[in-house]
PyMOL CGO cylinders between C-alpha atoms (Angstrom):
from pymol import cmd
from pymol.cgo import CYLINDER

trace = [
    CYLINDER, -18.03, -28.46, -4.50, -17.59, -27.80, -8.50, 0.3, 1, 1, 1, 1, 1, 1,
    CYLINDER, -17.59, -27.80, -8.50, -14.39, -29.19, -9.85, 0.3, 1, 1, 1, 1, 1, 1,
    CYLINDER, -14.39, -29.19, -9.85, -12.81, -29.05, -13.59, 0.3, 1, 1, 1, 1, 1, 1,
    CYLINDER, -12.81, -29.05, -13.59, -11.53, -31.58, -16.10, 0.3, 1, 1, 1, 1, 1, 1,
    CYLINDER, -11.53, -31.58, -16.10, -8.72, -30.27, -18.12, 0.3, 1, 1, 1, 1, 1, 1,
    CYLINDER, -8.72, -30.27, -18.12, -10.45, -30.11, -20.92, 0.3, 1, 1, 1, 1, 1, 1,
    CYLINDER, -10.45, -30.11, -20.92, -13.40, -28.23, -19.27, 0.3, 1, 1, 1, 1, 1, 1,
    CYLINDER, -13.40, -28.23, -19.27, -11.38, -25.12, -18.09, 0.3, 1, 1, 1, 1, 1, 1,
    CYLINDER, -11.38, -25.12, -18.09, -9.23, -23.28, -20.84, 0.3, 1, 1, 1, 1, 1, 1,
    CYLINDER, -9.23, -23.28, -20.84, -7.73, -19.77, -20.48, 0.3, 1, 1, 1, 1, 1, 1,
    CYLINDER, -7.73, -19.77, -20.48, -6.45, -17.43, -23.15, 0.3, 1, 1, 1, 1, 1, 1,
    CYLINDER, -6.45, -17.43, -23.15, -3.85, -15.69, -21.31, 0.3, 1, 1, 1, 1, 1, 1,
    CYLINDER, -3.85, -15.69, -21.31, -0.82, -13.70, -22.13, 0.3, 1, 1, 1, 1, 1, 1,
    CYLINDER, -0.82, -13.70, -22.13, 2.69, -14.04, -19.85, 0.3, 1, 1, 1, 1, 1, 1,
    CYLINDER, 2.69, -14.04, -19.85, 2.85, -10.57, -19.63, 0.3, 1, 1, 1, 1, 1, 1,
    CYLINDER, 2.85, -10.57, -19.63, -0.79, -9.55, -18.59, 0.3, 1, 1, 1, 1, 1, 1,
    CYLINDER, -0.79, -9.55, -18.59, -1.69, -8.49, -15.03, 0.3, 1, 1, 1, 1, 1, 1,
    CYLINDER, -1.69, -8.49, -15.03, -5.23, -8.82, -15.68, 0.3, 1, 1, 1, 1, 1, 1,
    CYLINDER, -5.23, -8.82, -15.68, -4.54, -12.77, -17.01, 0.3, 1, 1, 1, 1, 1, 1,
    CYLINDER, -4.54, -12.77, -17.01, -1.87, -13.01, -13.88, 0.3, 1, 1, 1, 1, 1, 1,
    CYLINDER, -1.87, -13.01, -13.88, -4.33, -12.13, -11.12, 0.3, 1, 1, 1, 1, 1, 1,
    CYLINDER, -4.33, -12.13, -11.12, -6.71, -15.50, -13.04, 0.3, 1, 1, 1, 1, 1, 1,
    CYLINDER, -6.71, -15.50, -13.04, -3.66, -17.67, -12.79, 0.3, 1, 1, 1, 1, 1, 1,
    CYLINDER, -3.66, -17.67, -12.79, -3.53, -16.93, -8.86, 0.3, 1, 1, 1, 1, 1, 1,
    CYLINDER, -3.53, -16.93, -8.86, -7.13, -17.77, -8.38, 0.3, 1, 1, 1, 1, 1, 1,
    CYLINDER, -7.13, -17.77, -8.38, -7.23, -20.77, -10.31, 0.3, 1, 1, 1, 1, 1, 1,
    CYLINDER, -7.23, -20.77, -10.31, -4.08, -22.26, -8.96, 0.3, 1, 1, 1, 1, 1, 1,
    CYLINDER, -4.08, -22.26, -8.96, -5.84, -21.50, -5.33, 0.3, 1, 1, 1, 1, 1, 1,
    CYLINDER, -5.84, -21.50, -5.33, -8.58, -23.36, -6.29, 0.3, 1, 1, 1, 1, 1, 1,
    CYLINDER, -8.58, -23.36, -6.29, -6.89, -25.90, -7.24, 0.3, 1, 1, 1, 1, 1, 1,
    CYLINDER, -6.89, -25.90, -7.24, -8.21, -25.92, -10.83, 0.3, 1, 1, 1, 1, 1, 1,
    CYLINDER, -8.21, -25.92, -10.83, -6.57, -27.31, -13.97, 0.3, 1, 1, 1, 1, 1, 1,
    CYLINDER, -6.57, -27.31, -13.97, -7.02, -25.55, -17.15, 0.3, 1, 1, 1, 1, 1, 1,
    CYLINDER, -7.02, -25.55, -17.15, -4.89, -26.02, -20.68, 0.3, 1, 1, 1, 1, 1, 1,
    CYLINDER, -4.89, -26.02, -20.68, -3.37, -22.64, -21.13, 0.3, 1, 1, 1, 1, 1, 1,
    CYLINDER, -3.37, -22.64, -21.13, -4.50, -20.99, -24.49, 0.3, 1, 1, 1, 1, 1, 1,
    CYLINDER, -4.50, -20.99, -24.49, -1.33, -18.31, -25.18, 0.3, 1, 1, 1, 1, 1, 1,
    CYLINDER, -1.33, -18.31, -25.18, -2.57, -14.95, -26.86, 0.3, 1, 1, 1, 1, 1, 1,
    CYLINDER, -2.57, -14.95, -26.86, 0.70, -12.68, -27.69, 0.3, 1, 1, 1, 1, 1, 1,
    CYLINDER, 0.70, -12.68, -27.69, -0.34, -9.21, -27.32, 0.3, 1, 1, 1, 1, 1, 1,
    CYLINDER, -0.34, -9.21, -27.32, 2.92, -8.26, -29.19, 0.3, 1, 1, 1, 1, 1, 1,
    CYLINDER, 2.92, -8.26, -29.19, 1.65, -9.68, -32.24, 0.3, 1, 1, 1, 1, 1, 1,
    CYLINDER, 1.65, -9.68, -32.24, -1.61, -8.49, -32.26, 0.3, 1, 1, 1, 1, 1, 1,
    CYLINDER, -1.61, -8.49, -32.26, -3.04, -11.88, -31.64, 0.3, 1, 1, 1, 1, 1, 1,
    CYLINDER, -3.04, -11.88, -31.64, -5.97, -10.06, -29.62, 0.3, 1, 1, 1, 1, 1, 1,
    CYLINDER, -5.97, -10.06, -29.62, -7.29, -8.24, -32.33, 0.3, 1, 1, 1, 1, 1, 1,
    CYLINDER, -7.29, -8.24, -32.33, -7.78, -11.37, -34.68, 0.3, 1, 1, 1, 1, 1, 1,
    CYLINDER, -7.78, -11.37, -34.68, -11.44, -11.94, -35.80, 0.3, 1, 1, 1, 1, 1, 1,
    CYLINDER, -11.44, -11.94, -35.80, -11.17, -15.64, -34.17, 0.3, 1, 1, 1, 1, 1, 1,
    CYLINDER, -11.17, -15.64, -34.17, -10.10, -14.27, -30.68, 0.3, 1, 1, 1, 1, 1, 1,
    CYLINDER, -10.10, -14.27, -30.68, -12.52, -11.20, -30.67, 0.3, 1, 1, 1, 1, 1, 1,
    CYLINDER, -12.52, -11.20, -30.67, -15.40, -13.88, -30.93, 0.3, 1, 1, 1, 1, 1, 1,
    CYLINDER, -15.40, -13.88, -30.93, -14.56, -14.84, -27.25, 0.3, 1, 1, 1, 1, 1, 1,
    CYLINDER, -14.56, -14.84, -27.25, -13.56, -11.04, -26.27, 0.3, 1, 1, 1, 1, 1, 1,
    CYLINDER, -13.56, -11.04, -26.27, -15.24, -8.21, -28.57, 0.3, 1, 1, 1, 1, 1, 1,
    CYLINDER, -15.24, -8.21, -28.57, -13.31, -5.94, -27.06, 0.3, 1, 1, 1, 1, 1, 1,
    CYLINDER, -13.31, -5.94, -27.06, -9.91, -7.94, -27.81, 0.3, 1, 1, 1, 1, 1, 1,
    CYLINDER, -9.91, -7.94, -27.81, -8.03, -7.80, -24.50, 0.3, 1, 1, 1, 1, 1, 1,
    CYLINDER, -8.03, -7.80, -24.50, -7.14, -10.83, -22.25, 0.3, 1, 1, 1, 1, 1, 1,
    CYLINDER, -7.14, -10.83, -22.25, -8.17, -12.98, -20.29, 0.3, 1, 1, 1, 1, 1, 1,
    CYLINDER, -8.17, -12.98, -20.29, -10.84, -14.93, -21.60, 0.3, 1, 1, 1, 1, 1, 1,
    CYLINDER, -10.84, -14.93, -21.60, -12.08, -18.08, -19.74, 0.3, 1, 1, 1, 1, 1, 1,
    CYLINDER, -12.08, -18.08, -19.74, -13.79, -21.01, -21.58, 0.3, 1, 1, 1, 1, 1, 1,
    CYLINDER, -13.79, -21.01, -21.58, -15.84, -23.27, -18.74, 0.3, 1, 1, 1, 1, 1, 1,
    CYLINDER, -15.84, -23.27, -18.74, -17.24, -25.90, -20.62, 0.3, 1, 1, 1, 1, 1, 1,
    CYLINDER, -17.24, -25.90, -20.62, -20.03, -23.84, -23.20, 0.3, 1, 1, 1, 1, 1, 1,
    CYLINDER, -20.03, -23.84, -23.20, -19.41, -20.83, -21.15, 0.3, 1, 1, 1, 1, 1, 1,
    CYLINDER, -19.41, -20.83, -21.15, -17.11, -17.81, -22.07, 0.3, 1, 1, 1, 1, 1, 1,
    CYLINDER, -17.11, -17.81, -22.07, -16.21, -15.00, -19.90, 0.3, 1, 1, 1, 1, 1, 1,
    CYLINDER, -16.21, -15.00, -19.90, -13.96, -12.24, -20.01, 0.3, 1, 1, 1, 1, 1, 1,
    CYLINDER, -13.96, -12.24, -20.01, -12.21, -9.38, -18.21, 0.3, 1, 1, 1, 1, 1, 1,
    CYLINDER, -12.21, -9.38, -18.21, -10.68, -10.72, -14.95, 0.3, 1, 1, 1, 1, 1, 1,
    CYLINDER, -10.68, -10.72, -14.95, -12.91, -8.94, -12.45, 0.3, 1, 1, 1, 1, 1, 1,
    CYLINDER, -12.91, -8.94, -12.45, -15.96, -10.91, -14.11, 0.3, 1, 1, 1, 1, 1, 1,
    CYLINDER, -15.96, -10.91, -14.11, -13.37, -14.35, -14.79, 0.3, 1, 1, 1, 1, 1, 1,
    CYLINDER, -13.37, -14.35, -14.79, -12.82, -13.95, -10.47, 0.3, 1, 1, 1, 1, 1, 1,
    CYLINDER, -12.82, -13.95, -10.47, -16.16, -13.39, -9.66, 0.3, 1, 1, 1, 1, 1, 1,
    CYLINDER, -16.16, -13.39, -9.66, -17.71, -16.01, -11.42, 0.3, 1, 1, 1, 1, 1, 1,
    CYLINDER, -17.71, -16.01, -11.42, -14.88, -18.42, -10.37, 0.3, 1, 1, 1, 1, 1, 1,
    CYLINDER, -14.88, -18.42, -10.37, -15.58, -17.74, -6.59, 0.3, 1, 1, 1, 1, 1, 1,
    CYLINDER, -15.58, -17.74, -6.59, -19.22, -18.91, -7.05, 0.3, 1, 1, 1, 1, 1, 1,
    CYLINDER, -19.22, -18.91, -7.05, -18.91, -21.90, -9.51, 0.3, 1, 1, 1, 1, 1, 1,
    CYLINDER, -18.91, -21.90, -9.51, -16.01, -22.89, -7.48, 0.3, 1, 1, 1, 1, 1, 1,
    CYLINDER, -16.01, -22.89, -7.48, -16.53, -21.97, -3.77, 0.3, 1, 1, 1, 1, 1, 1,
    CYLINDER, -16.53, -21.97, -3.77, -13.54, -24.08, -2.68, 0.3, 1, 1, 1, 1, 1, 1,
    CYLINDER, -13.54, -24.08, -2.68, -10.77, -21.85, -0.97, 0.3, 1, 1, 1, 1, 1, 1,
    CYLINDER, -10.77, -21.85, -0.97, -13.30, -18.47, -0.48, 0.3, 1, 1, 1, 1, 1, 1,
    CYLINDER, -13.30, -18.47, -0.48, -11.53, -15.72, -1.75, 0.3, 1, 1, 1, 1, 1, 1,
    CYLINDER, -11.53, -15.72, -1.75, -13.92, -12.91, -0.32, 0.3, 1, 1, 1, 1, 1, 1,
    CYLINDER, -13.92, -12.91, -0.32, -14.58, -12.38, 3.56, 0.3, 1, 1, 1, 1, 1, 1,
    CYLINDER, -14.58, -12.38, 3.56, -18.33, -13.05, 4.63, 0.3, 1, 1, 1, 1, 1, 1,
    CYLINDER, -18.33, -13.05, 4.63, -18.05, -9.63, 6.56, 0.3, 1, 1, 1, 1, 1, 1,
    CYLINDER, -18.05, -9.63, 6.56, -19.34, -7.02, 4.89, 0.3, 1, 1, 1, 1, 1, 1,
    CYLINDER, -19.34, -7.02, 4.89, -17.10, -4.47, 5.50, 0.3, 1, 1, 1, 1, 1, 1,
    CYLINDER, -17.10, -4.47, 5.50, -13.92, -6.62, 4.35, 0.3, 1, 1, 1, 1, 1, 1,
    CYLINDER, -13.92, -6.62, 4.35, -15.69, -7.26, 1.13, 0.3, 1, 1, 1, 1, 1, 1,
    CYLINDER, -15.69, -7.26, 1.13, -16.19, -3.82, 0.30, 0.3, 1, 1, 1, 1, 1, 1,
    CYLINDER, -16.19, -3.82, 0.30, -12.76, -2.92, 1.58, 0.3, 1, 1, 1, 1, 1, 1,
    CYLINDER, -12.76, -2.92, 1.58, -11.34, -6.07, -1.31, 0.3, 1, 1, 1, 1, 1, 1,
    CYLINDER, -11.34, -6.07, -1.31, -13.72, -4.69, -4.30, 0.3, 1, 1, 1, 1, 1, 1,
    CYLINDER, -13.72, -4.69, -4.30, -12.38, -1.34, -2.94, 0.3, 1, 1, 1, 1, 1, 1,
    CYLINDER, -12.38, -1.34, -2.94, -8.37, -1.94, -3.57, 0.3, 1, 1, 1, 1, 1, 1,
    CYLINDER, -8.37, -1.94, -3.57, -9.05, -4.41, -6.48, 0.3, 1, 1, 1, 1, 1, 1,
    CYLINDER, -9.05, -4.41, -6.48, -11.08, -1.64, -8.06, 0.3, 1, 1, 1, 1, 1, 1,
    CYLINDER, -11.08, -1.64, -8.06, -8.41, 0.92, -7.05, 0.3, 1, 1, 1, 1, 1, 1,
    CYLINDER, -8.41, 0.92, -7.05, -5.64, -1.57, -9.51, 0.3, 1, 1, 1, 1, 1, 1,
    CYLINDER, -5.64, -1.57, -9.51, -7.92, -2.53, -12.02, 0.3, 1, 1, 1, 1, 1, 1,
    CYLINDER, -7.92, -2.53, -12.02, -9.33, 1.26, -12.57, 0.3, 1, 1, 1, 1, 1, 1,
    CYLINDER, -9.33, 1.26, -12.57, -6.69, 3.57, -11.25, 0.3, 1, 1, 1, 1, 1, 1,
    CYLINDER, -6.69, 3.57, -11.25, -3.71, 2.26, -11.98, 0.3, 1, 1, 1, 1, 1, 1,
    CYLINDER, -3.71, 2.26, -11.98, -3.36, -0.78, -14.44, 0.3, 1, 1, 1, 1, 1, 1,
    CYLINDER, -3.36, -0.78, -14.44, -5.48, 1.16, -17.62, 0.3, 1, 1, 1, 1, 1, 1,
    CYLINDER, -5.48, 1.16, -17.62, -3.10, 3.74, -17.21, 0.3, 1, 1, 1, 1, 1, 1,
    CYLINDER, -3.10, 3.74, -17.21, 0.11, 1.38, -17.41, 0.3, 1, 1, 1, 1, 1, 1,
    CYLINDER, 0.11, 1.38, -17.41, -1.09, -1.08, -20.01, 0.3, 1, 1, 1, 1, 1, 1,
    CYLINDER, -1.09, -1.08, -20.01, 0.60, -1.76, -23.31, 0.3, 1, 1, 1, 1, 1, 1,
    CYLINDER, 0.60, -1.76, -23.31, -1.87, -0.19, -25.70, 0.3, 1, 1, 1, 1, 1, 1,
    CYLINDER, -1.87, -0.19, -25.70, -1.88, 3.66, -23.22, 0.3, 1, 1, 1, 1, 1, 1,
    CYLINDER, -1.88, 3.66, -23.22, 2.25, 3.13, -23.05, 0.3, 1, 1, 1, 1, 1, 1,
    CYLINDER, 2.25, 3.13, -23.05, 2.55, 2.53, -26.92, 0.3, 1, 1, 1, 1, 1, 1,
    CYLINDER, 2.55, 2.53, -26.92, 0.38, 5.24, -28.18, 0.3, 1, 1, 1, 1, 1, 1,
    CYLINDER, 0.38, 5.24, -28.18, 2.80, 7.85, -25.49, 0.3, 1, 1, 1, 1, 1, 1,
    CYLINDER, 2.80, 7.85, -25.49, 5.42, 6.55, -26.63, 0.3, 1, 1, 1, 1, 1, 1,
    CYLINDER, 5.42, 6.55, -26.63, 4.86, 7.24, -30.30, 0.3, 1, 1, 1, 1, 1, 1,
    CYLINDER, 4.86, 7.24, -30.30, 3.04, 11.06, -29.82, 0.3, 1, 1, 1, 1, 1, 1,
    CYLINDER, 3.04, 11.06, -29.82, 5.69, 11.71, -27.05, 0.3, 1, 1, 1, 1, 1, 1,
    CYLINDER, 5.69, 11.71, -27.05, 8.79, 9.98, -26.14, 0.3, 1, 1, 1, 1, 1, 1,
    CYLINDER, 8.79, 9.98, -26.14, 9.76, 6.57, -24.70, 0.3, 1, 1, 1, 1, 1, 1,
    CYLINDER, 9.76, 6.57, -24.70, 11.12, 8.38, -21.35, 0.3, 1, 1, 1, 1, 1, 1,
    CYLINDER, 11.12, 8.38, -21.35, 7.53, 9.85, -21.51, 0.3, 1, 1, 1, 1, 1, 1,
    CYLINDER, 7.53, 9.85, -21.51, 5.40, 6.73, -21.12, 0.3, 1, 1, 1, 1, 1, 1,
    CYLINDER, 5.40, 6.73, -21.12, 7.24, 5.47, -17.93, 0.3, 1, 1, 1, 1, 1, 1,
    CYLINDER, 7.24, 5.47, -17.93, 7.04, 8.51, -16.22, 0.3, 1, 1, 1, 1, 1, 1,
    CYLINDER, 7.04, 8.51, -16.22, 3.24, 8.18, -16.73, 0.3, 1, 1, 1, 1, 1, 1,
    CYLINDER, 3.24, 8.18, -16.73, 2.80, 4.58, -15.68, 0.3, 1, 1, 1, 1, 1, 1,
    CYLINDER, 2.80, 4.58, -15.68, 5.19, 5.37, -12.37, 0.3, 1, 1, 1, 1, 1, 1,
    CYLINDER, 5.19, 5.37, -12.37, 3.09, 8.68, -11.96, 0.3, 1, 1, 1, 1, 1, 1,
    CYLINDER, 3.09, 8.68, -11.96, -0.41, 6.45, -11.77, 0.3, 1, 1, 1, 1, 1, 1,
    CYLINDER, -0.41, 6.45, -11.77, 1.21, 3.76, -9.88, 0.3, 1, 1, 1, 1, 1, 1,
    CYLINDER, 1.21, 3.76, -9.88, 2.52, 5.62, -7.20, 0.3, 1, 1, 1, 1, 1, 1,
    CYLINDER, 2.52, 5.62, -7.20, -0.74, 7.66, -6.79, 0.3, 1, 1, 1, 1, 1, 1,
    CYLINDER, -0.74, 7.66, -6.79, -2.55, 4.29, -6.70, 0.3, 1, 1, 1, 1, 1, 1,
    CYLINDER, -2.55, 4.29, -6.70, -0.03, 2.58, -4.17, 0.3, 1, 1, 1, 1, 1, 1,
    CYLINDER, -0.03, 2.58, -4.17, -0.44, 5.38, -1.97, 0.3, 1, 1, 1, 1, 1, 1,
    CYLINDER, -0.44, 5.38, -1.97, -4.12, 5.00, -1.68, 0.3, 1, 1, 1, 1, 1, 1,
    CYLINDER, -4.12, 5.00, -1.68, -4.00, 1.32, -1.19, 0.3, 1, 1, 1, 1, 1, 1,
    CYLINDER, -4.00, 1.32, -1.19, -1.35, 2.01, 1.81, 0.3, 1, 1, 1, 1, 1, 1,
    CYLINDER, -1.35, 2.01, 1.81, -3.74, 4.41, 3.26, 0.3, 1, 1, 1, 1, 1, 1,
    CYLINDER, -3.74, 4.41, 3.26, -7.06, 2.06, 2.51, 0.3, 1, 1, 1, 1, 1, 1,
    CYLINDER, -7.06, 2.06, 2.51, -5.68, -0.86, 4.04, 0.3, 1, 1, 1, 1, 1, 1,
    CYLINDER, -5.68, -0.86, 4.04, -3.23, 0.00, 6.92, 0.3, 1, 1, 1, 1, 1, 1,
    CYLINDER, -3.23, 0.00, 6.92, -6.04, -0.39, 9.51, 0.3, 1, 1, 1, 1, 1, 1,
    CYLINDER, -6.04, -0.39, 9.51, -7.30, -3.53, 7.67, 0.3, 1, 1, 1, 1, 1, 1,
    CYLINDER, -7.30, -3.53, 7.67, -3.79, -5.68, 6.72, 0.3, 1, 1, 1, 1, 1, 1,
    CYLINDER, -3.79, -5.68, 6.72, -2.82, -8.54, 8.43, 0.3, 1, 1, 1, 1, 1, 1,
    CYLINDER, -2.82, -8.54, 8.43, -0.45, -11.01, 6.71, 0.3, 1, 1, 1, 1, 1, 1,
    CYLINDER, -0.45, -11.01, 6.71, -1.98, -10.14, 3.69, 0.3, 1, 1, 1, 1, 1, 1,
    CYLINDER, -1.98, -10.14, 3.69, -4.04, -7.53, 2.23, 0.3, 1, 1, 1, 1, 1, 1,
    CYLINDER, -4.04, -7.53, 2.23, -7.36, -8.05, 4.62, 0.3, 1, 1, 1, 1, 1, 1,
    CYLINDER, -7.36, -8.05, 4.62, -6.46, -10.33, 6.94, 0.3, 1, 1, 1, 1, 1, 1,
    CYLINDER, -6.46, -10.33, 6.94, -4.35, -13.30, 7.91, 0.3, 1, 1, 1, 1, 1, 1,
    CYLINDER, -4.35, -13.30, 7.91, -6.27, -14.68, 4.81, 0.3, 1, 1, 1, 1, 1, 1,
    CYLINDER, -6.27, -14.68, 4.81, -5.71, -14.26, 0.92, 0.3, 1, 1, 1, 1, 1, 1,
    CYLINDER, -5.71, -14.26, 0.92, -8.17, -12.90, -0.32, 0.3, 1, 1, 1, 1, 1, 1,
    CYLINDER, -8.17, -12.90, -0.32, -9.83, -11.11, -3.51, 0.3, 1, 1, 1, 1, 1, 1,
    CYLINDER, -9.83, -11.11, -3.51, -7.37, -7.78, -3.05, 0.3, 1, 1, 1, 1, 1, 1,
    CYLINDER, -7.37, -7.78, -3.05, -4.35, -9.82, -3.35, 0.3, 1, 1, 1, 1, 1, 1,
    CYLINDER, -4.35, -9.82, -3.35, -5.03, -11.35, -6.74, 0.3, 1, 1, 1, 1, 1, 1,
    CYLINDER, -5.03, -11.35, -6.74, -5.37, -7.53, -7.77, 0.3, 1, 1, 1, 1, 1, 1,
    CYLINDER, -5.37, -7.53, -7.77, -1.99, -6.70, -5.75, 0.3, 1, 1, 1, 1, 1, 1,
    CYLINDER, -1.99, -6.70, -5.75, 0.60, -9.17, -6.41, 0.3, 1, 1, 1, 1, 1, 1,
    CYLINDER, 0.60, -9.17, -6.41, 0.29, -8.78, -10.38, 0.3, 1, 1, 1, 1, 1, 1,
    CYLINDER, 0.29, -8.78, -10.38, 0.60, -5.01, -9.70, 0.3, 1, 1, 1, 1, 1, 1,
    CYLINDER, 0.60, -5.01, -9.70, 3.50, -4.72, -7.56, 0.3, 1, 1, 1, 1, 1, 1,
    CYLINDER, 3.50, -4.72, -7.56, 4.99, -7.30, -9.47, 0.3, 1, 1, 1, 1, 1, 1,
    CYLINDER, 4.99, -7.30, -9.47, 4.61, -5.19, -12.24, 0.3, 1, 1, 1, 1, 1, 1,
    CYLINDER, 4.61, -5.19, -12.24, 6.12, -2.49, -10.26, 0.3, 1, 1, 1, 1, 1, 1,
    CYLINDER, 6.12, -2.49, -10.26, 9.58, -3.90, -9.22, 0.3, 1, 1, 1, 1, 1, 1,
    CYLINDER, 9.58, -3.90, -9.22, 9.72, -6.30, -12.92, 0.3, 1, 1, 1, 1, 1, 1,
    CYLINDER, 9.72, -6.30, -12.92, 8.62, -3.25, -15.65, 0.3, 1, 1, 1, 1, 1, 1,
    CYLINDER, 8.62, -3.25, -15.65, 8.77, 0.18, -13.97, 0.3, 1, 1, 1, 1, 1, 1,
    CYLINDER, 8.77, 0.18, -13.97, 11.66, -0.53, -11.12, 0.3, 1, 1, 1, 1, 1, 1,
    CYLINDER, 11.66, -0.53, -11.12, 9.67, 1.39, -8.94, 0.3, 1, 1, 1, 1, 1, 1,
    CYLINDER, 9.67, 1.39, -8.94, 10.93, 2.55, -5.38, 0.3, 1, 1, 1, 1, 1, 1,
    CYLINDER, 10.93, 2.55, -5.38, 9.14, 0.64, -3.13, 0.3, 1, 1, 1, 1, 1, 1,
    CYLINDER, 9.14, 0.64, -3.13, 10.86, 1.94, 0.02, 0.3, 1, 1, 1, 1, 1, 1,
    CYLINDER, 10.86, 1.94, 0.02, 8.24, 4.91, 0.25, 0.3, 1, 1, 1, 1, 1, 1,
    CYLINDER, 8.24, 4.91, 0.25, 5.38, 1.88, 0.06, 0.3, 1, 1, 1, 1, 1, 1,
    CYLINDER, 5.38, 1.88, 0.06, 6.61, -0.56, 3.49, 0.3, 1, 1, 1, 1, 1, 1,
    CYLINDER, 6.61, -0.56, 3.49, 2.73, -2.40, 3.49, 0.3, 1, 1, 1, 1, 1, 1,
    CYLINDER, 2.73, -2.40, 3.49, 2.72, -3.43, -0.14, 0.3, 1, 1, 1, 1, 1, 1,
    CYLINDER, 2.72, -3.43, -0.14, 6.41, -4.30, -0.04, 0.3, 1, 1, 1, 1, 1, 1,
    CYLINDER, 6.41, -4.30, -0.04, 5.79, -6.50, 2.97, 0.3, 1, 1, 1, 1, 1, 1,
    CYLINDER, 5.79, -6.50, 2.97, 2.85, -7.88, 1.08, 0.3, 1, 1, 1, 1, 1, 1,
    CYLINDER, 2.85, -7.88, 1.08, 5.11, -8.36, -2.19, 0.3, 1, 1, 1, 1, 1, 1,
    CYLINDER, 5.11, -8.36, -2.19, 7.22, -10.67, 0.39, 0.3, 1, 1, 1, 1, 1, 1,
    CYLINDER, 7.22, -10.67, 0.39, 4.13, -12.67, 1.59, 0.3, 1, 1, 1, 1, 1, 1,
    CYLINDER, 4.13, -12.67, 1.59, 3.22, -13.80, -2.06, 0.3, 1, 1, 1, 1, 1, 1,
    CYLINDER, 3.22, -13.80, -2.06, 6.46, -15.03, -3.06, 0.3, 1, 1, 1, 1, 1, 1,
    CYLINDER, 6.46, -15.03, -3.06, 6.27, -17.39, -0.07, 0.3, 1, 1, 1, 1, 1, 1,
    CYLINDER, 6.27, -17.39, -0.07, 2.75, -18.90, -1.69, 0.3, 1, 1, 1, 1, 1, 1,
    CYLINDER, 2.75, -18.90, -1.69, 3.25, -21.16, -4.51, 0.3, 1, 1, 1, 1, 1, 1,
    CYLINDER, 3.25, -21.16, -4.51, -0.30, -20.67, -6.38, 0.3, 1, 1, 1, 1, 1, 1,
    CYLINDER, -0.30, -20.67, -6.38, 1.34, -17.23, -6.51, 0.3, 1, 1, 1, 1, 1, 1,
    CYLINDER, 1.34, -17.23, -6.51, 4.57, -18.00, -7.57, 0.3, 1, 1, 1, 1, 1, 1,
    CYLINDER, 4.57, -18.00, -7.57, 3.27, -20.35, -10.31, 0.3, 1, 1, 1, 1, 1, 1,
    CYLINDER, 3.27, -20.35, -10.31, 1.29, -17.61, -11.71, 0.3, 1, 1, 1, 1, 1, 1,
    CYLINDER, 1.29, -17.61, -11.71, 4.08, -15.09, -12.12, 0.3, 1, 1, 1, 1, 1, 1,
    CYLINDER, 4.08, -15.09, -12.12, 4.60, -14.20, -15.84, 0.3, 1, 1, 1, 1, 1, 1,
    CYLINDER, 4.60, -14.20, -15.84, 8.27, -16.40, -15.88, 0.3, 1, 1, 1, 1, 1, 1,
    CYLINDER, 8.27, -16.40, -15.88, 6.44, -19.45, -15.19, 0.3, 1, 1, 1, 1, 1, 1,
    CYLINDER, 6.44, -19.45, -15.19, 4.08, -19.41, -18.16, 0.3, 1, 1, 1, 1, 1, 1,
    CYLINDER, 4.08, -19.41, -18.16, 4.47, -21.14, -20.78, 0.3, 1, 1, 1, 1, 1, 1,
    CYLINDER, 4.47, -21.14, -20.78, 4.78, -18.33, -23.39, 0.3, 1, 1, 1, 1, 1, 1,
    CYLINDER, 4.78, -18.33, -23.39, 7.36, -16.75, -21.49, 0.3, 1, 1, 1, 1, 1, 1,
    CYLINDER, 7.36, -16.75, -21.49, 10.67, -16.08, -22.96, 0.3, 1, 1, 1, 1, 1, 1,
    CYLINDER, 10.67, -16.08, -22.96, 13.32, -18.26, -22.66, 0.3, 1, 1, 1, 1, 1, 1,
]
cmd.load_cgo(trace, "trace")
């Protein structure tokens, strides 16, 4: 079983970021220290010549493993779950492994693109303000009522199963996101607010949330 020294494991992370949120969560169920390397996306730190060595495309998160880099958070989670196989985060059956890829793809390409500060900015500025939340809560409410529908005959305690597992990390950072930034009603969405409840009882969850971090405001 792989472990990693503090200094091994660093991750550029923003408080705010989903995509850097669901890392936190996998790491922290891993059990896997790392020094936290804050990028502030309000600033424009992502676009800086030193961080777009790391990340070309300048978005977060970025993982440093020793001489290795890796970016974008599906990659980060995949690699994770092989290097570190402690606490599996995807089901050996089949089926329940396409059914995770299936609602973490359904977040990470449906919904969270369309909701991220870069899309909301650039509405905001050719539209109105009103304008860009109306667009993120259009996309996540088309997403969250796919993921009801996807997983309703596979849920247990949590997304799959009685087991966290891959979908999760992609869930709690987006219905997080939900109730924190777009005060979304989740009363038309009963699975993923019953899931909401079920990672605020998990403390590698809770740890992650964007309050916790250490860039957070005060």
């Amino acid at each position: 079983m792989a472990t990693a020294s503090d200094q091994q494991l660093k991750l550029y992370s923003c408080y705010m970021s989903s995509c850097a949120y669901r890392v936190r969560i996998a790491l922290n169920l891993k059990g896997l220290k790392y020094e936290y390397k804050a990028v502030n996306l309000l600033k424009g730190e992502q676009f800086s010549p030193e961080f777009r060595k790391l990340n070309p495309i300048g978005h977060v998160p970025v993982l440093v493993d020793g001489d290795l880099v890796v970016s974008d958070s599906f990659a980060i989670l995949l690699y994770l779950e092989e290097k570190y196989p402690q606490h599996p985060l995807l089901p050996k059956d089949l089926q329940r492994k396409a059914i995770n890829f299936q609602a973490a793809n359904i977040v990470c390409s449906s919904i969270q693109p369309l909701q991220n500060l870069a899309v909301l900015n650039y509405i905001e500025e050719r539209v109105s303000p009103d304008a860009k939340i109306e667009l993120a809560k259009v996309h996540i409410e088309k997403g969250f009522a796919a993921l009801e529908d996807l997983l309703k005959n596979y849920a247990g305690r949590y997304a799959t199963g009685d087991e966290v597992s891959f979908a999760d990390l992609f869930l709690a950072p987006q219905i997080h996101a939900a109730f924190k930034w777009f005060n979304l009603d989740m009363t038309q969405f009963p699975l993923l607010s019953r899931l909401h409840e079920a990672y605020n009882e998990i403390p590698a969850f809770v740890d992650a949330r964007p309050d916790k971090q250490p860039d957070a405001p005060s």
